[in-house]
C-alpha positions in Angstrom: -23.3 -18.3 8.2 -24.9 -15.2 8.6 -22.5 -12.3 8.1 -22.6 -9.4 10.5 -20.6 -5.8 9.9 -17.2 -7.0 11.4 -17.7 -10.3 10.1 -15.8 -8.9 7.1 -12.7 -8.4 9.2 -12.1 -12.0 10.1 -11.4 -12.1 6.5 -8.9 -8.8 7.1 -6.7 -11.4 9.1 -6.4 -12.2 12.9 -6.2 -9.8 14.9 -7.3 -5.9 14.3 -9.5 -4.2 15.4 -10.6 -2.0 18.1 -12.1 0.6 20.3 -15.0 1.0 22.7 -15.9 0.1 26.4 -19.1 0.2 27.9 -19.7 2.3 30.8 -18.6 0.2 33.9 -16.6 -2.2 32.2 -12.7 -2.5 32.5 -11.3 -0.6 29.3 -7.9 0.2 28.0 -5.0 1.5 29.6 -5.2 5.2 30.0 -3.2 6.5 27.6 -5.7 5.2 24.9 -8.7 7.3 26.3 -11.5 4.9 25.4 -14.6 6.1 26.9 -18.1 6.5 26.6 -20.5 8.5 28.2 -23.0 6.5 31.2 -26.0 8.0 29.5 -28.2 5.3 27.5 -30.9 6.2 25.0 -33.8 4.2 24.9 -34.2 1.3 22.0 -35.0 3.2 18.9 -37.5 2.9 16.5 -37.4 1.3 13.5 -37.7 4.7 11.4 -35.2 6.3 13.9 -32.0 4.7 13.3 -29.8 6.7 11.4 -27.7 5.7 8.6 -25.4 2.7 8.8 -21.5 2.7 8.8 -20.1 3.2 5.5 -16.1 3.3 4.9 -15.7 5.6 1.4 -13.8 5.3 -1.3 -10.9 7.5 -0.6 -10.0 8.5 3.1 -7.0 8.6 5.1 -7.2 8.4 8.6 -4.8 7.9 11.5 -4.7 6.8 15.4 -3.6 4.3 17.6 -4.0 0.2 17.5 -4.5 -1.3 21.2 -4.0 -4.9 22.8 -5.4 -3.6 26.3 -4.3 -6.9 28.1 -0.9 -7.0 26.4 -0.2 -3.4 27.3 0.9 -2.7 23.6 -0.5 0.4 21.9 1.4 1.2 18.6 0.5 3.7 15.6 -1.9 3.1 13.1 -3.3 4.3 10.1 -6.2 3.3 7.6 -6.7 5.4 4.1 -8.1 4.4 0.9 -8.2 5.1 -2.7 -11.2 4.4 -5.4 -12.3 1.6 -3.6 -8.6 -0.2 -2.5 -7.3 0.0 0.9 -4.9 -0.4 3.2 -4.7 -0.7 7.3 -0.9 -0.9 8.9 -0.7 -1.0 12.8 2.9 -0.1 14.4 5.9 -0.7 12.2 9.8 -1.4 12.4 10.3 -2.3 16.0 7.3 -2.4 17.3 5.4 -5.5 19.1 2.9 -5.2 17.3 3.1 -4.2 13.5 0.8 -6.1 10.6 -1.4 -4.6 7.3 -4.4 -6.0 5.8 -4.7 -4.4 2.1 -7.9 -4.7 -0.4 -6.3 -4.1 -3.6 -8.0 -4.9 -7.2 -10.8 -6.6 -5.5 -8.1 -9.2 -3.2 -7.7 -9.5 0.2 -4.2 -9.8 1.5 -3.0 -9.6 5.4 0.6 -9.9 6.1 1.9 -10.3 10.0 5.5 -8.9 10.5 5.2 -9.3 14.6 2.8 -10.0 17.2 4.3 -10.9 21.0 5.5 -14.9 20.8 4.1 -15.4 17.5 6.5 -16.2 15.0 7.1 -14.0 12.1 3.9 -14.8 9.6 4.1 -14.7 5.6 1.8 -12.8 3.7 -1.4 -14.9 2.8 -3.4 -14.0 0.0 -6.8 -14.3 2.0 -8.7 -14.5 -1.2 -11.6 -12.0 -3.6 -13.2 -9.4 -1.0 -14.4 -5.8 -1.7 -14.7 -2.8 0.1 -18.6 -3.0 -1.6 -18.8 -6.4 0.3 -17.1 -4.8 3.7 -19.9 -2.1 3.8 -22.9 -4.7 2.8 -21.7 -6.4 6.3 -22.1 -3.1 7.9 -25.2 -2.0 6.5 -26.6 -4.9 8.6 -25.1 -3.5 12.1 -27.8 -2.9 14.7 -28.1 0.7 16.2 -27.1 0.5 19.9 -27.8 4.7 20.8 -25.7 7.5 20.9 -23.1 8.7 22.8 -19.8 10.7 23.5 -16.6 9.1 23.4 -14.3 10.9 25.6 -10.8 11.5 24.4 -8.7 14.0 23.7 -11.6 16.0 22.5 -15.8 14.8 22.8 -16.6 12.9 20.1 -20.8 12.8 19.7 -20.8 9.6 17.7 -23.7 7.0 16.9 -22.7 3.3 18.3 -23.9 0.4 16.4 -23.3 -3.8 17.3 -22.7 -6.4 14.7 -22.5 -10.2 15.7 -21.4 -12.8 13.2 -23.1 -16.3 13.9 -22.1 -20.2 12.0 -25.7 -22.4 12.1 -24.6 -25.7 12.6 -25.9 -28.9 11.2 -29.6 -29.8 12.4 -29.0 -33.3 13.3 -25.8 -32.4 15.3 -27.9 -32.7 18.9 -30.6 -34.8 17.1 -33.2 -33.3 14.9 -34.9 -31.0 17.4 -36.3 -28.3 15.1 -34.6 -25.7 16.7 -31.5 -24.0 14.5 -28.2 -24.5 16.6 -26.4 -20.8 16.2 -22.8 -20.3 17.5 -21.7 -17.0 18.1 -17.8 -16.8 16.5 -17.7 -12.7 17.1 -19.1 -9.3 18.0 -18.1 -5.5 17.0 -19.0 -2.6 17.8 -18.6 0.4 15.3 -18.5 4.1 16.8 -19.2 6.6 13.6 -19.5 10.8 14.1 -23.3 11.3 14.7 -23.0 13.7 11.4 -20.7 11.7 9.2 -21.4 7.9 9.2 -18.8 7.3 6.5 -15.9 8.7 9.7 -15.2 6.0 11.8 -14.0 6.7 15.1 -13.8 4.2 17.1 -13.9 -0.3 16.8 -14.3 -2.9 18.5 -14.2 -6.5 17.3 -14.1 -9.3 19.4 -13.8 -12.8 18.9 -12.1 -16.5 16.9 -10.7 -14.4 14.4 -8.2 -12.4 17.0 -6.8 -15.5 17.7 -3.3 -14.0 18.9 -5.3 -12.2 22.0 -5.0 -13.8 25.1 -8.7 -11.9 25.6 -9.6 -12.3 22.3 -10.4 -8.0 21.6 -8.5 -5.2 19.9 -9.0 -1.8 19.5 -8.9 0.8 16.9 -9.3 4.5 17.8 -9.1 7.1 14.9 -7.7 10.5 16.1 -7.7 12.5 12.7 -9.5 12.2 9.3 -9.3 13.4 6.0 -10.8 12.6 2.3 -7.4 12.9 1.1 -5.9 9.6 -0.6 -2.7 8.0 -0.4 -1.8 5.0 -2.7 -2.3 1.7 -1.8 1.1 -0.7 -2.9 1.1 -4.4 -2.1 4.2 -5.3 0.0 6.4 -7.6 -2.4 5.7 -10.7 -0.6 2.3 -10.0 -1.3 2.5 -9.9 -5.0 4.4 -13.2 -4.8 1.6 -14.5 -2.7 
């Protein structure tokens, strides 16, 4: 398997993620003011692209998690600290509410509520580090750069990361051609001058299994470097 930028977040459990449409295409409800400006820029070159997405050590940022075909758009925050973190989208009451932590080099997602899902233990997803999250990103593919229209413009660069399984060569008879699968797609919206600020993602695909369309959003509406401690839930530590 060939791992992509967002691939990393089929590993941060089913279901988060995030935040762009493409000009033309049906986006979230309004209220979550995903936009991008119609404006393409051409394929760059090679020497062009600018740096890749990073996500630092020690951040805190906060906005809004989106299911765009379930209607549900709760709160969400994401912040760091010396290389643990911890996302949490919504919280007591809401339809949505779940946190995917990287603490001491682990990967843990626990799902309190998702619509019609039944209330999820916390699974101890197994060794994964924030160094391993941003090697996955450093492979994303620049796709231009544009505004995102929200409360305030946002001049951001967009890149695209697809995460592909090869399958076995003698599955359709040995052909000689590699059979490739996509199993998901992201798109990652960082300020043009800061690629370590995330603004905006998109991930799409088998790891948001609870989506009837498959896609969530993410759309970060303030940042800091300021860090807040990261604390597994108790079921965690049990897991």
């Amino acid at each position: 398997m060939r791992e992509g930028a967002l691939i990393a977040a089929l590993a941060l459990g089913l279901g988060l993620t995030a935040c762009s449409v493409p000009p033309g295409a049906p986006g979230p409800s309004p209220s979550t003011g995903a936009h991008t400006d119609a404006a393409r820029t051409p394929v760059p070159e090679p020497s062009a692209v600018p740096p890749r997405p990073r996500i630092p050590e020690t951040f805190s940022w906060s906005g809004r998690y989106a299911v765009p075909d379930l209607g549900i758009e709760v709160p969400f925050v994401w912040y760091g600290n010396d290389g643990d973190f911890q996302m949490i989208a919504g919280g007591d009451g809401d339809p949505v509410h779940f946190t995917n932590i990287i603490r001491s080099g682990e990967l843990y997602t626990l799902t309190y509520a998702w619509p019609e899902v039944p209330r999820m233990p916390c699974s101890h997803v197994g060794s994964f580090t924030l160094a391993e999250l941003n090697a996955g990103f450093a492979t994303a593919s620049f796709a231009g750069e544009e505004t995102l229209h929200r409360e305030d413009d946002h001049l951001v660069h967009h890149f695209r990361s697809v995460g592909t399984v090869d399958l076995p060569s003698d599955l359709l008879g040995d052909t000689g051609v590699p059979l490739r699968v996509p199993l998901m797609a992201g798109d990652i919206y960082v300020d043009a001058d800061d690629p370590s600020s995330i603004r905006q993602l998109l991930h799409f695909g088998v790891q948001n299994l609870y989506d009837p369309n498959l896609d969530e959003w993410i759309l970060v509406d303030e940042t800091s470097a300021d860090p807040r401690e990261v604390e597994l839930p108790e079921e965690c530590v049990a897991a």
